[in-house]
C-alpha positions in Angstrom: 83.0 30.3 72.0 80.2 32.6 72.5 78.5 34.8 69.8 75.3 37.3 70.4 73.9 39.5 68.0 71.3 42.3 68.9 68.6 43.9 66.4 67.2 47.4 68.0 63.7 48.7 67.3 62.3 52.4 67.6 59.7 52.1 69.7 56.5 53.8 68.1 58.1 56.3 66.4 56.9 59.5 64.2 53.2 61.0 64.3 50.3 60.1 62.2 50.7 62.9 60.4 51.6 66.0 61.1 48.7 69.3 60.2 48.8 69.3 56.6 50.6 72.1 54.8 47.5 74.7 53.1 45.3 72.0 55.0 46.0 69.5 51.8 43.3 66.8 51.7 46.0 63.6 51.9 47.0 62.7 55.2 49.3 59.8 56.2 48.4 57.1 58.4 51.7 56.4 60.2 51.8 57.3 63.8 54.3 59.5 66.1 54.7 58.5 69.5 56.3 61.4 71.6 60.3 60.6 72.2 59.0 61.4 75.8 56.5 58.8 76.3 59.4 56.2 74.9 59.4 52.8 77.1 63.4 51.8 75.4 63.7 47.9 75.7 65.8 46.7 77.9 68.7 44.9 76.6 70.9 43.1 78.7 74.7 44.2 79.1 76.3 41.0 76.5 73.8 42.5 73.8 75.6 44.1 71.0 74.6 46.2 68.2 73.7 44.4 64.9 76.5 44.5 62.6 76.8 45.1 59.0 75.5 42.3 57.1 78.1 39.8 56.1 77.9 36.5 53.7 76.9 33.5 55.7 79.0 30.8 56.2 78.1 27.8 54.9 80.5 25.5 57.1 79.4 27.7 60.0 77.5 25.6 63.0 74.1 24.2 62.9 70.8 25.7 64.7 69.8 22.8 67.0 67.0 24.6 68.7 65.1 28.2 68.6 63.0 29.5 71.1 61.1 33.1 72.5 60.8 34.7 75.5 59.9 38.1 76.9 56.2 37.1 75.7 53.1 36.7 77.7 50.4 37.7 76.1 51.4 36.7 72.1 51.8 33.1 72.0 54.9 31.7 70.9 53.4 30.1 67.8 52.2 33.1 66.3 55.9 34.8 66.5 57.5 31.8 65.1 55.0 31.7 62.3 57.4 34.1 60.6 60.8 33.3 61.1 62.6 31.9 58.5 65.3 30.4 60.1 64.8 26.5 60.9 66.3 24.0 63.6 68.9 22.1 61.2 70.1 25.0 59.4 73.3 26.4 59.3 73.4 30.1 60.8 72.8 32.6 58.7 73.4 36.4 60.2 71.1 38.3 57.7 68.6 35.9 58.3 68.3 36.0 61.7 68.4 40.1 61.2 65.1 39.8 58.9 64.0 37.2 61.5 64.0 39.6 64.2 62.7 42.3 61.8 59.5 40.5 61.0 58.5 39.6 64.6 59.0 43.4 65.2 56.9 44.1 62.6 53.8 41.9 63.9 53.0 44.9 65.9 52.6 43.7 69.3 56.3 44.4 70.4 58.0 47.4 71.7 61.5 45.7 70.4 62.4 42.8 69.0 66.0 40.7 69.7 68.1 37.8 69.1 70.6 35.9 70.7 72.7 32.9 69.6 74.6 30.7 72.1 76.6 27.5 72.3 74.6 23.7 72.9 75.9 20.6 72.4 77.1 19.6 68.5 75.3 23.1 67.3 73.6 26.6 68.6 70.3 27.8 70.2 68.8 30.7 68.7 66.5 32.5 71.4 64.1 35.6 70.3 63.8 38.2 72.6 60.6 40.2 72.4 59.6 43.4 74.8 55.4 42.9 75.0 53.7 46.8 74.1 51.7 47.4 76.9 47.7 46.2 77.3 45.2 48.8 76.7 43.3 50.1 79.1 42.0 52.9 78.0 41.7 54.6 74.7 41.4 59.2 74.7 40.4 61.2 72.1 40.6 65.0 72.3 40.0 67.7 69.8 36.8 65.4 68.0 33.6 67.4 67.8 32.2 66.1 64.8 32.0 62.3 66.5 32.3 61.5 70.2 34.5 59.4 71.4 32.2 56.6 71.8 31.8 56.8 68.2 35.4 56.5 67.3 35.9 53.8 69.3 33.1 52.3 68.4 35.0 52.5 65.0 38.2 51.1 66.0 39.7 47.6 65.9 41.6 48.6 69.2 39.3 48.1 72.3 40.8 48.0 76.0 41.7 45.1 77.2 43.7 44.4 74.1 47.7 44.3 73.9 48.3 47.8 71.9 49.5 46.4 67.7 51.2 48.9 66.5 50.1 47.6 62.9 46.4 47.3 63.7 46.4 50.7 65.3 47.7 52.0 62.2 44.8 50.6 60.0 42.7 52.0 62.9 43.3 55.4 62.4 43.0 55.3 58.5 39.2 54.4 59.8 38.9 57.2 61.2 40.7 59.5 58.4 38.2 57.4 55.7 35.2 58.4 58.0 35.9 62.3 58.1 36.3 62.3 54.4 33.2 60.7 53.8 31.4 63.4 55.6 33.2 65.7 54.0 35.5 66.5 56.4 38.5 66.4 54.2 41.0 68.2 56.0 40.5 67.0 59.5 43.8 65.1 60.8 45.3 63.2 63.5 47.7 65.4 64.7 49.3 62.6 67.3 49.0 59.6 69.2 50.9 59.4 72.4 51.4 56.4 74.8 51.0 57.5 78.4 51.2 54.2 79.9 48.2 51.6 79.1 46.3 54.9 78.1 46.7 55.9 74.5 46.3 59.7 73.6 44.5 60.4 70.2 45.1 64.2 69.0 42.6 65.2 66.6 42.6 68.7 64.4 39.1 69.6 63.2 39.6 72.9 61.2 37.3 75.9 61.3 36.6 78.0 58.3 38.9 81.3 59.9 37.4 83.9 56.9 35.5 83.1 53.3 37.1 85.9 50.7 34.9 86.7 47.7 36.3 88.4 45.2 36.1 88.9 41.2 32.3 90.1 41.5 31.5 93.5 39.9 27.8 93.5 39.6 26.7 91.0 41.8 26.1 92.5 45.6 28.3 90.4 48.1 25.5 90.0 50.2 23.3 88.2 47.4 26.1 85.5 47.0 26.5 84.5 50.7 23.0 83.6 50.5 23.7 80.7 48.4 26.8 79.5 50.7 26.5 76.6 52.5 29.7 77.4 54.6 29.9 79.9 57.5 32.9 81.4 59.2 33.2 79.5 62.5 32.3 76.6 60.5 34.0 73.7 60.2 35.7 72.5 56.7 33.7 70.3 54.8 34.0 69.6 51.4 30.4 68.7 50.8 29.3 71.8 52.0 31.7 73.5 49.4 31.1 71.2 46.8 27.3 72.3 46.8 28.0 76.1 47.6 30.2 76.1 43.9 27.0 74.1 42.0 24.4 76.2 43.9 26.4 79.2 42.6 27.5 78.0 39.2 23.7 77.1 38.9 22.3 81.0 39.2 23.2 81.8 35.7 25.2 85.5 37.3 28.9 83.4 36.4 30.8 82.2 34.0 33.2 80.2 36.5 33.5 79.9 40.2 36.7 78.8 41.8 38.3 78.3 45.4 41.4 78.4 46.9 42.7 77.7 50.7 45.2 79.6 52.8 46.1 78.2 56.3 44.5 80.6 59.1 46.5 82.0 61.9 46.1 78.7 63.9 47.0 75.4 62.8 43.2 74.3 63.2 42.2 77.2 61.1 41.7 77.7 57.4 40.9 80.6 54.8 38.7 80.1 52.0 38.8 82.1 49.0 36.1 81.9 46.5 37.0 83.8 43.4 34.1 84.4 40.3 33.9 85.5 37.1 30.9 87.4 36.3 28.4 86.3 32.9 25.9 88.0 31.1 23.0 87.1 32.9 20.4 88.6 30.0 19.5 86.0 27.3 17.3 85.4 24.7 15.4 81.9 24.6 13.5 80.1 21.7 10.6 77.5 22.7 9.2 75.4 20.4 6.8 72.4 21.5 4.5 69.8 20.0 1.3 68.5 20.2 -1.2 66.1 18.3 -4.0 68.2 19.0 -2.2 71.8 19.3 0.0 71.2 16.8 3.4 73.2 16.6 3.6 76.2 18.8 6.8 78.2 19.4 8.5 81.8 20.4 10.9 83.6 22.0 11.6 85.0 25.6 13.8 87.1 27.3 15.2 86.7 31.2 17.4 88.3 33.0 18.7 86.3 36.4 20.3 89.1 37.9 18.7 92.6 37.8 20.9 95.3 39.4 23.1 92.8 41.1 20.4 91.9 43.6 19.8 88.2 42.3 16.0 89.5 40.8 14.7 87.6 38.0 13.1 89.4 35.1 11.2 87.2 32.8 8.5 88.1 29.7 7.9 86.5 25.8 5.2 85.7 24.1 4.4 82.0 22.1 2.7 81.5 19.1 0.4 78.6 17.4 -2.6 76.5 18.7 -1.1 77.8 22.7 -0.7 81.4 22.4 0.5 83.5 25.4 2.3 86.4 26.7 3.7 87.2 29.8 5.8 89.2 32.1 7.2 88.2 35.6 9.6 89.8 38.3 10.4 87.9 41.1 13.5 87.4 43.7 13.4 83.5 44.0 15.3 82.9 47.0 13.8 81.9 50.3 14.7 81.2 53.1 13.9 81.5 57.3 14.8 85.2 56.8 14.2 86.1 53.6 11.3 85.7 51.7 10.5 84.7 48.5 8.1 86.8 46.0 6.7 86.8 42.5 4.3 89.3 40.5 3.6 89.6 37.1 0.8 89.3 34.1 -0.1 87.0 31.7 -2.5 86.3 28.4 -2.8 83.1 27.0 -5.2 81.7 24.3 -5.8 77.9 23.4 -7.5 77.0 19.8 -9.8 74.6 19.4 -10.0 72.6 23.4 -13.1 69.8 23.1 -15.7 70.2 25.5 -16.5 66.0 26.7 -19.4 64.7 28.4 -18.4 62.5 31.2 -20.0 58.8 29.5 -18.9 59.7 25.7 -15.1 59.8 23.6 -17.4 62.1 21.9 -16.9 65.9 22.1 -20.1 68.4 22.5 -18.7 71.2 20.7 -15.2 73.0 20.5 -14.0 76.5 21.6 -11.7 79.2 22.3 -10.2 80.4 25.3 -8.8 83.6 25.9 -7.4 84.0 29.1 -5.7 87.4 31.0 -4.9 88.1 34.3 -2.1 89.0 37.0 -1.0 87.5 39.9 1.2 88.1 43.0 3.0 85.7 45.4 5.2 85.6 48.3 6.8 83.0 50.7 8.9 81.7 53.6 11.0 78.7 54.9 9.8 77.9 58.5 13.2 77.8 59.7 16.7 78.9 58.5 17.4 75.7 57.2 14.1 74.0 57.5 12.7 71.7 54.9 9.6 73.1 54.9 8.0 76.2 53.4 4.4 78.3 53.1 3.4 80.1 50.1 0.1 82.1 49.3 -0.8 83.4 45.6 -3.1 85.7 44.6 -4.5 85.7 41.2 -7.1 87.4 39.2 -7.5 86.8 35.9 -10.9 87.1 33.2 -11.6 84.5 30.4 -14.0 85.2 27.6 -14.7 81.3 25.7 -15.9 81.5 22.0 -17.6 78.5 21.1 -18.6 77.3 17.6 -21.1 74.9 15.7 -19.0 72.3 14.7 -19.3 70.2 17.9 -21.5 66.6 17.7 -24.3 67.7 19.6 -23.8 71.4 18.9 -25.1 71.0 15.9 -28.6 68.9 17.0 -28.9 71.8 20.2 -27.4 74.9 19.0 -31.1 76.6 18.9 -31.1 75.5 22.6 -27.9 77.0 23.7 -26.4 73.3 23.8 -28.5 71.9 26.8 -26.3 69.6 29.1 -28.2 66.4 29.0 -26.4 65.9 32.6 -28.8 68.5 35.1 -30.6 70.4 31.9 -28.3 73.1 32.8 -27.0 75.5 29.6 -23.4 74.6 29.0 -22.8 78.4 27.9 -23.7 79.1 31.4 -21.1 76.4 32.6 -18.7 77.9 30.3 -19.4 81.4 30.3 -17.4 84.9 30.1 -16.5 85.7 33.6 -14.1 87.7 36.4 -11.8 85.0 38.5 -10.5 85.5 41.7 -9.0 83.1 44.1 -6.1 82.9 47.2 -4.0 79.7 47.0 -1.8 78.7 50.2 0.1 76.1 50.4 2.8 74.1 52.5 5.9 72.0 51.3 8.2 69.6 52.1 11.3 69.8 50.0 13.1 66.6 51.1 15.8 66.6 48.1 19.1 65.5 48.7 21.3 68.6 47.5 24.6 67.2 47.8 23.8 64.5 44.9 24.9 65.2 41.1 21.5 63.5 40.4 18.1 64.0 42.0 17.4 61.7 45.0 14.3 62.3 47.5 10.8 63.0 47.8 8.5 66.6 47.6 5.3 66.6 49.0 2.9 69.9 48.9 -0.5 70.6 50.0 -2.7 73.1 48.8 -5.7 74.7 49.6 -7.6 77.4 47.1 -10.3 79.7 48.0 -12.2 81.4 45.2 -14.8 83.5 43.6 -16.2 83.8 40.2 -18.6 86.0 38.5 -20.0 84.2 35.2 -23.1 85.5 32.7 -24.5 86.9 36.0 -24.1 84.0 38.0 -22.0 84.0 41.4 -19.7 80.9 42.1 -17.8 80.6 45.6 -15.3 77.4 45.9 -12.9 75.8 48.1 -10.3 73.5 46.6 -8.0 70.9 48.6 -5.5 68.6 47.1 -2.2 66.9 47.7 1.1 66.6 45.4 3.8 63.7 46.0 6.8 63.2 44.0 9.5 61.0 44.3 12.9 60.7 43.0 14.3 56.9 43.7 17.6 55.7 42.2 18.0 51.8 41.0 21.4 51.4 40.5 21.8 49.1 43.0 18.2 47.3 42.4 18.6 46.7 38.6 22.3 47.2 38.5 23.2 44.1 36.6 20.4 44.8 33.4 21.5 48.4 33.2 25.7 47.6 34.1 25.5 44.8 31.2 23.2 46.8 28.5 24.2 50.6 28.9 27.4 50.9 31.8 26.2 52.5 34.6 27.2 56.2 35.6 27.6 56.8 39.7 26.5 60.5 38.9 23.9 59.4 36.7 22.1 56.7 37.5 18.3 55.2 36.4 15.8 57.4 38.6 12.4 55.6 39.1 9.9 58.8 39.4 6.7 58.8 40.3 4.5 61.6 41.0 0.7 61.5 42.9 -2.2 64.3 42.8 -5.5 63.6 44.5 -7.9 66.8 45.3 -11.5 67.4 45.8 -13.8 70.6 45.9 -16.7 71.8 47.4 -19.6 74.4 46.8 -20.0 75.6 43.0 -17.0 75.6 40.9 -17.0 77.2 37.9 -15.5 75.1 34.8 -12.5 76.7 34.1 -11.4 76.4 37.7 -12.3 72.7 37.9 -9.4 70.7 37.8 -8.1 69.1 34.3 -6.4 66.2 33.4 -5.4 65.5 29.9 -2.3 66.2 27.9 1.4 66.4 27.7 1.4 67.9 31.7 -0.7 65.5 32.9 -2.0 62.5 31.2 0.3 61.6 27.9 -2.2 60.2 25.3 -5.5 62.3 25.6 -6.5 65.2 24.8 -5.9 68.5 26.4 -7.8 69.1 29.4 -9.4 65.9 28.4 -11.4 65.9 31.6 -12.9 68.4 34.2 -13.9 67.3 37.2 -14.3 68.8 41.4 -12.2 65.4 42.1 -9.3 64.4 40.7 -6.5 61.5 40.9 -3.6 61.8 38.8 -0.7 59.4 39.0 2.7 59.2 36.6 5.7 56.9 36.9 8.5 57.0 34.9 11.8 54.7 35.0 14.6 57.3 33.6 18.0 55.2 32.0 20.7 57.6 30.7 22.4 56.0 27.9 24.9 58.3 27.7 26.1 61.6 28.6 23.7 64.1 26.7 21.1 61.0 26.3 18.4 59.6 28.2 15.4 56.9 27.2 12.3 57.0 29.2 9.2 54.1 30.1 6.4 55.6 31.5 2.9 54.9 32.9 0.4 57.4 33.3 -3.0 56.7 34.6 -5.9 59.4 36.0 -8.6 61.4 35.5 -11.4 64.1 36.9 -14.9 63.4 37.7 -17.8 65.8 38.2 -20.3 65.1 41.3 -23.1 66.0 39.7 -22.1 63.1 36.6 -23.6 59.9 38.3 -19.8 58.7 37.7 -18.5 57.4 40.6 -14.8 58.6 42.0 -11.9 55.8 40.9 -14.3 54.6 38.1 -13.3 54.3 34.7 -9.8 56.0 34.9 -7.7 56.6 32.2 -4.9 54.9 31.0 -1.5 56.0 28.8 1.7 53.7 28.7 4.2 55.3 26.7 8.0 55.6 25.6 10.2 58.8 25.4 13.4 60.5 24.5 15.5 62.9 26.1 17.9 64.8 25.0 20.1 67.3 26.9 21.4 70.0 24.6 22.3 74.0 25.2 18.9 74.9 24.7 17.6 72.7 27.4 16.4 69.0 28.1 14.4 68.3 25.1 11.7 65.8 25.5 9.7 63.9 23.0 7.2 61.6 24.4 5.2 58.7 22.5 2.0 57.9 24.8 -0.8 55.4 24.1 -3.9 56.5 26.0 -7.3 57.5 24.8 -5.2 57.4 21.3 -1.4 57.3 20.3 -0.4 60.8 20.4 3.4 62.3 20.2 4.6 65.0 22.8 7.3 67.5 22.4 9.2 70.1 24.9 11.6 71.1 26.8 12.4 69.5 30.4 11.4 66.7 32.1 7.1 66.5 33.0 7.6 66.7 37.0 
């Protein structure tokens, strides 16, 4: 008596995934091979169908022996590592169905049999496998974003290989996890076909057909697609998008900003529609900020982000206390290779009580008051369209009339002298005469921020170079000034991961930032003392004095380690060390640098970051404003 049972496979059936519907994000990883491109198994003649599953008999004959063939490049051991069924066992139908099913489902076969037949005392069970062909060739078509060498380079599935259904499977997931990563949410493989040894990977990449803005009333169209970072003819990426809606959300001209998708007239085409609603972009701002030696100063201002719809900024208010000021600006702040960047607008300011030092003594020569007015103008350009680097030149005039009084330490022993400078015997109310300013400052950065980020990561670097002109208590001053700015924004999640993750849970969007920031500069020919440069106080060095030193050379350096602790909270360590020195002081440059290690606070509220600093330097002082120092 003869028995043979039969279990037939589709060969690689259905696509990958077929173009998503609206160009949804999901796509599926299972794979269609064309009904055309089909190899069916060949099946000899005695070969039936599998039937309905019936109980097994339990007096039914024994399996004296079970065996493959149809393979030659899978070994046998590897297919019999997940049958079931086991020489001494009675035969069991379903088990030999599920037998047949898991040796199918190893990947390597086109189709996958059995057949039992009569031996001595018992039955042989013989698996009957149909070998998918060996690669010799993998295709890609439709990939611009990554050339084919890159997707295979990618793959599991390399010629030479016999094609796995299973592996190939998990190899084009790779490739779906590697467009999303870039962004590139909505490009698909569209099929896979088998063409012999040669397997045909089609891949949709789609373009960005039309971008639809609608919902804005006040704002100019043309104003908003400067802040888009997608173009028609583009393709999709979800990056881009993701940092057109902050950029835009971040102007301050709308309440909301939200996107929709519509599929384009071809399959690889998509339309996106950004729809905003419009805010009050004129508000009213109160300022209030802390010094030891200014004391409490505070007052209100006025801006307006969006004046007449053309993305202009309007700015003026005025500040009260120890820092007085005043000032009105309008500028239109974007910049790019096309469209330049510009800025005018006037200013007073007036600071109580500043310490004039000596360069070897803690000990002040006298105090004064500053009075300070002027106006400026400024204008700029990116080198390129999207280049990282840009050149800006301001122009500024301004006069400053200094009132000094008798209270100082050696004021009061030289006051009949006009306070000679024991430095050069030169008259300090010379050095800090009333005079006219007027100087040209050009400079060239590059912006190397990483805009995609919810956080700050990169670095800034600017170089700037001032020419100026003073004319002070009849005395002509001409200057050049040079100096360099570095900042970096570094985060060490990963480097300290396990003190933060354990103390305060760490945030992917928010992780610690080490920040540093670097200023060196020098001078040459006769530089007036207001135009020197300054270090000292809660903008430069935490923990002296306001404009603590003045100096034609100047190193600066701050370092901060920023943990948020939670949402709206962050703590700061920080290390500030610098100062200026004057050539004509005997002190040489990098000697006797100051020194301020400090702690701070910040708090994010819907006034702003507010930041209160506590700095040990020259002598504990507490600092308080809004946003972070650099």
């Amino acid at each position: 008596m003869r028995r043979r049972f039969k279990i037939a496979a589709a060969v690689l059936c259905t696509c990958l995934l077929a173009v998503m519907p609206a160009y949804a994000a999901d796509v599926s990883a299972d794979v269609l091979i064309s009904k055309d491109m089909q190899q069916p198994p060949t099946v000899s003649s005695d070969v039936r169908p599998p039937r309905q599953a019936s109980m097994p008999s339990l007096t039914g004959p024994v399996i004296r022996n079970i065996t493959v063939t149809g393979n030659s490049q899978v070994v046998t051991p590897h297919i019999l590592s997940v049958v079931t069924s086991k020489v001494g066992e009675h035969v069991d139908e379903e088990k030999l169905r599920k037998d047949a099913e898991a040796i199918f489902e190893l990947g390597f076969f086109a189709a996958a049999d059995y057949k039992v037949t009569d031996v001595n005392d018992g039955v042989g069970v013989n698996f009957v496998v149909q070998e998918n062909p060996v690669v010799e060739s993998i295709k890609f078509t439709g990939n611009t974003v990554y050339t084919s060498q890159q997707l295979t380079d990618l793959i599991f599935t390399k010629p030479g290989m016999i094609f796995n259904r299973t592996f190939f499977r998990n190899d084009l997931q790779r490739i779906k996890e590697k467009y999303q990563a870039d962004g590139y949410a909505m490009a698909n493989v569209a099929d896979v076909k088998i063409d012999g040894a040669t397997i045909n990977v089609i891949i949709v990449e789609p373009k960005i057909s039309q971008i639809v803005i609608q919902g804005n009333k006040i704002t100019k169209k043309y104003i908003i697609e400067r802040y888009l970072k997608i173009k028609e003819g583009d393709l999709f990426n979800s990056n881009k998008l993701r940092l057109t809606l902050n950029r835009l959300q971040g102007l301050g001209f709308f309440n909301d900003v939200n996107v929709n998708f519509e599929p384009g007239e071809k399959n690889d085409q998509v339309v996106v529609i950004l729809t905003v609603e419009e805010a009050r972009t004129g508000r009213v701002g109160f300022d209030v900020a802390y010094g030891t030696q200014s004391g409490f100063s505070g007052g209100i201002s006025y801006e307006n982000f969006n004046i007449g719809g053309k993305g202009l900024k309007l700015s003026t208010g005025f500040q009260l206390g120890g820092r007085e000021q005043i000032w009105v600006t309008l500028e239109q702040p974007y910049m790019s290779g096309k469209v330049m960047s510009w800025r005018y607008g006037a200013y007073k300011r007036a600071w109580d009580d500043l310490y004039y030092f000596t360069e070897n003594s803690s000990k002040y020569l006298f105090k004064y008051d500053r009075v300070k007015y002027g106006a400026f103008a400024g204008f700029g350009k990116k080198f390129g369209e999207d280049s990282k680097y840009n050149w800006y030149l301001l122009l500024d005039w301004h006069k400053v009339n200094n009132d000094t009084d008798e209270t100082g330490y050696y004021a009061k022993q030289n006051w009949g002298k006009r306070i000679i400078n024991t430095r050069n015997n030169e008259t300090i109310l010379d050095d800090l005469g009333d005079g006219n300013y007027y100087s040209a400052t050009a400079s060239i950065r590059r912006f190397n921020i990483d805009e995609y980020l919810p956080y700050t990561k990169g670095d800034v670097e600017t170089v700037y170079l001032q020419g100026g002109k003073a004319s002070i208590e009849d005395k002509d001053y001409s200057y050049l000034k040079y100096w360099f700015e570095g900042r970096l924004y570094l985060p060490v999640d990963k480097l300290l991961g396990n003190v933060f993750e354990s103390t305060f849970g760490i945030n992917t969007d928010k992780p610690p930032i080490f920040a540093a920031r670097v200023m060196i500069g020098s001078a040459s020919g006769t530089v007036p003392y207001d135009e020197m440069y300054i270090v000292g106080g809660d903008t430069t060095l935490r923990g002296y004095d306001d404009e603590y030193f003045h100096g034609e050379q100047m190193l600066l350096g701050n370092f901060e380690l920023r943990v948020p602790v939670q949402k709206a909270l962050s703590l700061v360590a920080f290390y500030d060390v610098g100062r200026t020195w004057r050539k004509d002081s005997g002190v040489s440059f990098g000697s006797d640098i100051g020194k301020a290690p400090g702690v701070g606070v910040r708090l994010n509220t819907p006034l702003g970051n507010i930041r209160l600093d506590y700095a040990n330097g020259e002598e504990s002082r507490f600092h308080f404003g809004f946003g972070e120092m650099f």
